[in-house]
C-alpha positions as CSV (number, residue, x, y, z in Angstrom):
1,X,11.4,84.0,74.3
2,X,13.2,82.8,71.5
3,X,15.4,85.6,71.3
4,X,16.2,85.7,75.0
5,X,18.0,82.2,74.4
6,X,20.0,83.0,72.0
7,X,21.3,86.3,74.1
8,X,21.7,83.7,77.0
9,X,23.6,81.0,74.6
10,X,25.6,83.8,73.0
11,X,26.9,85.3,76.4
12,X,27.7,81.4,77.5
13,X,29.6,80.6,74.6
14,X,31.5,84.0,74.7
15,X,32.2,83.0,78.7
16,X,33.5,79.6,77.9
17,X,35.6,81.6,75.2
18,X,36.9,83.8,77.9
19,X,37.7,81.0,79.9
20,X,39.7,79.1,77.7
21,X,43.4,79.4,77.8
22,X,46.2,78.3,76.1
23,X,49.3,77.6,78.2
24,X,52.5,77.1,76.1
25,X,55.4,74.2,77.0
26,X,57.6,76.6,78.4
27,X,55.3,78.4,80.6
28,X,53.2,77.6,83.6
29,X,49.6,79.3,84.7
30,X,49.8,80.4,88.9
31,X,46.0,80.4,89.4
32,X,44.5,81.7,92.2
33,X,40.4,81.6,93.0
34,X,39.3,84.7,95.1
35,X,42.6,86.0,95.9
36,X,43.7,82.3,97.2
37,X,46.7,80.3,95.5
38,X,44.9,77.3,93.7
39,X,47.2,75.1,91.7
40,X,49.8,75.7,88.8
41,X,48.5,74.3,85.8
42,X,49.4,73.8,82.1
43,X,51.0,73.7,79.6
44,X,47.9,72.8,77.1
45,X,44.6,74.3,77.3
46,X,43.3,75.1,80.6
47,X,39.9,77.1,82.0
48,X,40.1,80.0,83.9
49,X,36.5,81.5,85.2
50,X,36.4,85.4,85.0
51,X,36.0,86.8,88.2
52,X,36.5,83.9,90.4
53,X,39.7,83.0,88.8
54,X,43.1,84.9,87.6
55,X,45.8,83.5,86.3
56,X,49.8,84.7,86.0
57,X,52.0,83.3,83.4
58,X,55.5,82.0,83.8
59,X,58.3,81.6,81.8
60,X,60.4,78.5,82.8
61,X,63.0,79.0,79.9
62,X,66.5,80.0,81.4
63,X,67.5,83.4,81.3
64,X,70.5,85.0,80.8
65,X,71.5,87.9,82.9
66,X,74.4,90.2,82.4
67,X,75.4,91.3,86.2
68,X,76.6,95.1,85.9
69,X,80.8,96.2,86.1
70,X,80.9,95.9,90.2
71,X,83.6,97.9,91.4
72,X,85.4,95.0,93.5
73,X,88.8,95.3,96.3
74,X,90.4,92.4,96.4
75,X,91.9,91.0,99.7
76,X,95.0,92.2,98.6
77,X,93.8,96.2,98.0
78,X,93.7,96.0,94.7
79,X,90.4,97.7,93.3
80,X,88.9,96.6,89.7
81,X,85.9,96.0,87.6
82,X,84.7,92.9,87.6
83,X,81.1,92.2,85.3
84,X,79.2,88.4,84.9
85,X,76.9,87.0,83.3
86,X,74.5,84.9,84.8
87,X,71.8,81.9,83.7
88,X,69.1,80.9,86.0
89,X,65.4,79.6,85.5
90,X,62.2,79.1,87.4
91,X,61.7,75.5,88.5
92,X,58.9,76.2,90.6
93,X,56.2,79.2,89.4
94,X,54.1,79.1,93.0
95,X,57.4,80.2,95.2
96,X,58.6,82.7,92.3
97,X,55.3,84.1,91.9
98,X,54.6,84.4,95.9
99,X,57.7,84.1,97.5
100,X,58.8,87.3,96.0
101,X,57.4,90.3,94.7
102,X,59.9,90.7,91.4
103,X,62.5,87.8,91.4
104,X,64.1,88.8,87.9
105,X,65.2,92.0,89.9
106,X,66.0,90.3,93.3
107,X,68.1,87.8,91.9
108,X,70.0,90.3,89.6
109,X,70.6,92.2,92.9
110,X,71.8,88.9,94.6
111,X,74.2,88.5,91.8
112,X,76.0,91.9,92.6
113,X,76.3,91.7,96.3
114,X,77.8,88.5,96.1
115,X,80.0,88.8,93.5
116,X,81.6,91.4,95.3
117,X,81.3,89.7,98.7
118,X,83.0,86.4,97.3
119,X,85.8,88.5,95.1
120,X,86.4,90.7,98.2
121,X,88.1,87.1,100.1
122,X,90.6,86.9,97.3
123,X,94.1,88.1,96.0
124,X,94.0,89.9,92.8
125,X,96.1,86.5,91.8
126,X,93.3,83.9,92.7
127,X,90.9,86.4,90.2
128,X,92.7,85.6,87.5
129,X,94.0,82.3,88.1
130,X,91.5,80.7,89.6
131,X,88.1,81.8,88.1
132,X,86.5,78.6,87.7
133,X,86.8,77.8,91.2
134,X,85.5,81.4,91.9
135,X,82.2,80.8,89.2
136,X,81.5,78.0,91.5
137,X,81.8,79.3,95.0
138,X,79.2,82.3,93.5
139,X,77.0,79.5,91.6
140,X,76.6,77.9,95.1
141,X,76.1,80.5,97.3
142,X,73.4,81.9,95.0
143,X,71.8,78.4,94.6
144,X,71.3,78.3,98.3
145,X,69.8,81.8,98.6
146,X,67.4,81.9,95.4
147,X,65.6,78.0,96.4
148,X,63.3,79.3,98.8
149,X,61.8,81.7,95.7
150,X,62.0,78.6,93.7
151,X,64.6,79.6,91.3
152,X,67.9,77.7,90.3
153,X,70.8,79.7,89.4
154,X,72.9,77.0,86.9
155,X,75.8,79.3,85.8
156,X,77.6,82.1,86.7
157,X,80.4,82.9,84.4
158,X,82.8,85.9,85.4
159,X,83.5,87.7,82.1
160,X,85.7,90.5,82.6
161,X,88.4,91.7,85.3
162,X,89.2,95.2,84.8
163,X,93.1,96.8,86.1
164,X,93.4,100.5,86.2
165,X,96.0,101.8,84.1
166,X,98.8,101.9,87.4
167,X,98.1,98.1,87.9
168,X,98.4,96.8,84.2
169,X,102.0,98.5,84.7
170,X,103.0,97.6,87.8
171,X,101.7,93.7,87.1
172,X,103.9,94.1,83.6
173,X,107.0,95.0,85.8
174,X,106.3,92.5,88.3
175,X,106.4,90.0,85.3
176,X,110.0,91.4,83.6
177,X,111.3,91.1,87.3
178,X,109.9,87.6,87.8
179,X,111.5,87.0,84.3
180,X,115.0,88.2,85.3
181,X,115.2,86.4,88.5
182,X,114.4,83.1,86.2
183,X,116.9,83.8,84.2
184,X,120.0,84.7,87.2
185,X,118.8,81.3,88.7
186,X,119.2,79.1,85.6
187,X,122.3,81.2,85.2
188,X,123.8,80.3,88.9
189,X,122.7,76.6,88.7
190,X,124.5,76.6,85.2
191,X,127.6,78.0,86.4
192,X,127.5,75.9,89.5
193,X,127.2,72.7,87.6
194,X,129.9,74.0,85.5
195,X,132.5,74.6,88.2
196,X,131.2,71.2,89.7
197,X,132.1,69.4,86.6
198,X,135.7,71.0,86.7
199,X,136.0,70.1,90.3
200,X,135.5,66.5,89.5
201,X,137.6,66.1,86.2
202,X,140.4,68.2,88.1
203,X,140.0,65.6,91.0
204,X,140.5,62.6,88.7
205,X,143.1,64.2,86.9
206,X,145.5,64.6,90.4
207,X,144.5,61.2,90.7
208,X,146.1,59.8,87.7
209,X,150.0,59.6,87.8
210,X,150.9,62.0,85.3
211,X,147.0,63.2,84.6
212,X,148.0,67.4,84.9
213,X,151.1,66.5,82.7
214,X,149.1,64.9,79.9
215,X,146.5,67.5,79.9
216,X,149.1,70.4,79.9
217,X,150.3,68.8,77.0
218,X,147.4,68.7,75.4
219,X,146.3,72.2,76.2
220,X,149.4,73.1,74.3
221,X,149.5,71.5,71.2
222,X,145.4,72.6,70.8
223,X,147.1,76.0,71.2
224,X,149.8,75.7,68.6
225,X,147.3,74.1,66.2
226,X,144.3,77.5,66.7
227,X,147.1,80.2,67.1
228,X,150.0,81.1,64.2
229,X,151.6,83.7,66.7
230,X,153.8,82.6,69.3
231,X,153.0,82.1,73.0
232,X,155.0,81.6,75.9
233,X,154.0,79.4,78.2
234,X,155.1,78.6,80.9
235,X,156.8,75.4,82.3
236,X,155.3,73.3,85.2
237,X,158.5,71.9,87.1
238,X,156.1,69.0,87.7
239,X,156.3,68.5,84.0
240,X,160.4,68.6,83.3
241,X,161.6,67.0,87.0
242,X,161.8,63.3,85.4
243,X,164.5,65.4,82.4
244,X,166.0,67.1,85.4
245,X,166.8,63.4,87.4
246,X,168.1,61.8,84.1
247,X,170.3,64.9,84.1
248,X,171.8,65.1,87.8
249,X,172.3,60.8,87.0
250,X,174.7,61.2,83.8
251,X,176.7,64.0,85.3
252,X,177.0,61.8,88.3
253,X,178.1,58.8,86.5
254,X,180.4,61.4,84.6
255,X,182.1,61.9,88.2
């Protein structure tokens, strides 16, 4: 008889043993009794009974996911290949354990087809300009379709936009064109504020009595004092009229 309890004590000890479980911080026990969902339980040590009971760990650390290259057209016809990297955790085991049958794999697949479906509405411009804006449009879209498995997508980070070899030229000569016309505007708006300028001091100068005669003068002797060789220059009648007048009075008085 004796014997017989130990056997019995020793196979309840080693069932208690078996039903002990230790649940880390980070993860969460499904448990189901008889095939039905029972609770989620942990983290700390829990009891599972053999048979009636199983139990499916989950990890509730966020993972990082690195989307595959997608080959992406832009709205503009402009095809590249565009990879991202994605973070995203569990915050609630029951849905990700029965909503869906692998939701590591159906969220990765989520991931491409909307990355291309969202890149697809924009110019090959708004990629690479505005990618934040982009990493948040995706972030939400996936956000709303990964809640009913009980998943929450926190990032998605667009990583790299890949040109073939004809675009990385043709968006080079796009960029010494846009450089040239930059620098014939600047040009024209220089020149035109220079020939305004002249405008306005040649305005003020047939203003003043005797304005084009002092500046003539002027222009002269800045001439005589750069240049050793001698210049002819001609003589604005403007300039010798009043020595003309004096002239025609002393021959008149002469008379």
């Amino acid at each position: 008889m004796l014997p017989e309890i130990y056997l019995v004590l020793l196979l309840l000890a080693l069932f208690l043993l078996m039903s002990l479980k230790i649940v880390f911080e980070y993860q969460r026990a499904v448990v189901f009794r008889l095939g039905r969902f029972q609770k989620v339980k942990g983290p700390g040590l829990i009891i599972v009974v053999p048979i009636l009971q199983q139990m499916k760990r989950l990890d509730l650390r966020t993972i990082v996911h690195e989307v595959t290259p997608q080959d992406v057209i832009s709205r503009d016809n402009v095809s590249v290949k565009v990879d991202a990297v994605l973070y995203f955790r569990i915050v609630d085991p029951e849905k990700a354990f029965i909503q869906v049958a692998d939701f590591f794999g159906a969220t990765s697949k989520l991931a491409q087809t909307t990355l291309r479906a969202v890149l697809g509405k924009h110019d090959l411009d708004e990629m690479l300009s505005e990618r934040p804006k982009i990493n948040a449009d995706i972030q939400t879209i996936l956000d709303a379709q990964t809640e009913v498995w009980g998943i929450k997508v926190s990032v998605v980070e667009i990583r790299n936009i890949e040109l073939t070899d004809d675009m990385v030229q043709a968006i080079a000569k796009q960029a010494i064109a846009e450089r040239d016309r930059r620098s014939k505007v600047i040009h024209a708006e220089a020149e035109f504020q220079a020939s305004q300028t002249l405008v306005n001091a040649a305005t003020i100068l047939a203003s003043a009595p005797g304005g084009m005669q002092l500046r003539y003068l002027q222009t002269l002797s800045e001439i005589a004092t750069e240049n050793n060789s001698t210049v002819i220059f001609p003589m604005p009648i403007d300039l010798i009229k009043p020595i003309l007048q004096i002239m025609e009075k002393v021959a008149n008085k002469d008379q």
